[in-house]
BAKOL-678765 format. One record per residue (C-alpha): residue number from 1; residue in three letters; chain; x, y, z. Coordinates in pm, 1 decimal, padded with zeros to 6 digits. Layout:
% BAKOL-678765
+-----+-----+----+----------+----------+----------+
|   i |  aa | ch |       c1 |       c2 |       c3 |
+-----+-----+----+----------+----------+----------+
| NUM | ALA |  A |        X |        Y |        Z |
...
+-----+-----+----+----------+----------+----------+
***
This chain:
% BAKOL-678765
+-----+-----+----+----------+----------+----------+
|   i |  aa | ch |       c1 |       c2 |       c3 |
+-----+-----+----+----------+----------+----------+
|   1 | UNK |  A | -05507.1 |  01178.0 |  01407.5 |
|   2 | UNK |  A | -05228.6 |  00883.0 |  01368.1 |
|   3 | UNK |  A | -04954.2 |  00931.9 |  01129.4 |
|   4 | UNK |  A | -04789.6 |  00634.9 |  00930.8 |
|   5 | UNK |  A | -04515.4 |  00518.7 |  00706.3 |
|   6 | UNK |  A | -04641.0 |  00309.1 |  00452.1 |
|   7 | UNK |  A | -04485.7 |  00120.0 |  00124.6 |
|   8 | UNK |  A | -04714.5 |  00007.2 | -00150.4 |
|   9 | UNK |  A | -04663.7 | -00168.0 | -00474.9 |
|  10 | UNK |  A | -04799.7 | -00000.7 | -00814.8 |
|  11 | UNK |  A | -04805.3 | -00159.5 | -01168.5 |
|  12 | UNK |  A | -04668.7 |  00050.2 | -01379.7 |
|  13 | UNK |  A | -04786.2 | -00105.2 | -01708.0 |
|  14 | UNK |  A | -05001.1 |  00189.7 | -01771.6 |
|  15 | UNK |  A | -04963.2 |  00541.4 | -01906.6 |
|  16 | UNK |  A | -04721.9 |  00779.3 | -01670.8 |
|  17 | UNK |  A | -04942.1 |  01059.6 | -01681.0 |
|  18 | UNK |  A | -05230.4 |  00809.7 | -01522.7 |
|  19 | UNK |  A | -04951.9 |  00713.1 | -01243.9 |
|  20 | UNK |  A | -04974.8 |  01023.9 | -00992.6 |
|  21 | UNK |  A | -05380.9 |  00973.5 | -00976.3 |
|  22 | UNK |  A | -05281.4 |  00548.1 | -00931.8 |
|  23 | UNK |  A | -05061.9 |  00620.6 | -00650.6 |
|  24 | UNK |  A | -05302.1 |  00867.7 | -00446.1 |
|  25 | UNK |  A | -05583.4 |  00629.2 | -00519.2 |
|  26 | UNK |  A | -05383.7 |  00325.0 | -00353.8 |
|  27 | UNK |  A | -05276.2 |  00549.4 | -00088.1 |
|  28 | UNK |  A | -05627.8 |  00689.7 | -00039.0 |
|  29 | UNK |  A | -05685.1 |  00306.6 |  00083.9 |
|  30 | UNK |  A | -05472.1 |  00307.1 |  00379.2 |
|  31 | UNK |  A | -05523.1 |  00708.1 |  00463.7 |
|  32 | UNK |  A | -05546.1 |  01026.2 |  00392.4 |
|  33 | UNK |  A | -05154.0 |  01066.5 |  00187.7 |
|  34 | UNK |  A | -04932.1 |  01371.6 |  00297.4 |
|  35 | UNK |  A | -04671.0 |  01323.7 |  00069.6 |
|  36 | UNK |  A | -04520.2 |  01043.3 | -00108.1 |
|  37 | UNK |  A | -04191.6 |  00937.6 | -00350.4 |
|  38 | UNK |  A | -04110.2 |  00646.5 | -00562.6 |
|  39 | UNK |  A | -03808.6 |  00456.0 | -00401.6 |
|  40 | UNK |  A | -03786.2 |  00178.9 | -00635.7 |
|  41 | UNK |  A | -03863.4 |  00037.0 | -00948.8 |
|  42 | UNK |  A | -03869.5 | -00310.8 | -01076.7 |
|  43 | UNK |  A | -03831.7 | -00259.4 | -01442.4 |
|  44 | UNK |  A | -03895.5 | -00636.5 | -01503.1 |
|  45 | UNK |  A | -04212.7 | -00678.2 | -01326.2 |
|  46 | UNK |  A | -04305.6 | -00341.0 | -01463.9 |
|  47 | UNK |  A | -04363.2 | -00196.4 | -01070.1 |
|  48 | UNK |  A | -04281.5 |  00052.5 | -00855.7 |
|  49 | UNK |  A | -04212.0 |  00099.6 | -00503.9 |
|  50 | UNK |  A | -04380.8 |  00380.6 | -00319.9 |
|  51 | UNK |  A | -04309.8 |  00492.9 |  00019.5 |
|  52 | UNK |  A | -04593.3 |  00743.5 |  00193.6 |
|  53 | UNK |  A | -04694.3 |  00940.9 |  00501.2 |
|  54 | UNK |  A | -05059.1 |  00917.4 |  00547.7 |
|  55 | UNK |  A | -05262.7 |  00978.6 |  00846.9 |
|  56 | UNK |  A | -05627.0 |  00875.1 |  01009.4 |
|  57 | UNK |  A | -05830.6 |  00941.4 |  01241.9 |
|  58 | UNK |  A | -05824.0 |  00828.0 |  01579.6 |
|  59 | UNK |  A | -06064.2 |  00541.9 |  01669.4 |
+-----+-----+----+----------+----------+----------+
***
């Protein structure tokens, strides 16, 4: 198992209560998410900055 530090961008344009569920589902992409936060947000482009530890398997 490899560990990682990962940002991603997520539109927040949506409801808030969908974002948690938007955020593990981008995460889910790149890994299997241990924990996450919201570091930024860009309240003009209606985004927000995540940053993530996720892990995967080894190859």
């Amino acid at each position: 198992m490899t560990t990682h530090f990962i940002t991603a961008e997520i539109d927040l344009t949506e409801s808030p209560e969908a974002l948690p569920r938007k955020v593990e589902a981008e995460l889910q992409k790149r890994g299997e998410p241990l924990r996450w936060a919201i570091a930024a947000v860009d309240e003009e482009a209606q985004t927000a900055t995540v940053e993530a530890v996720v892990t995967t398997p080894d190859a």
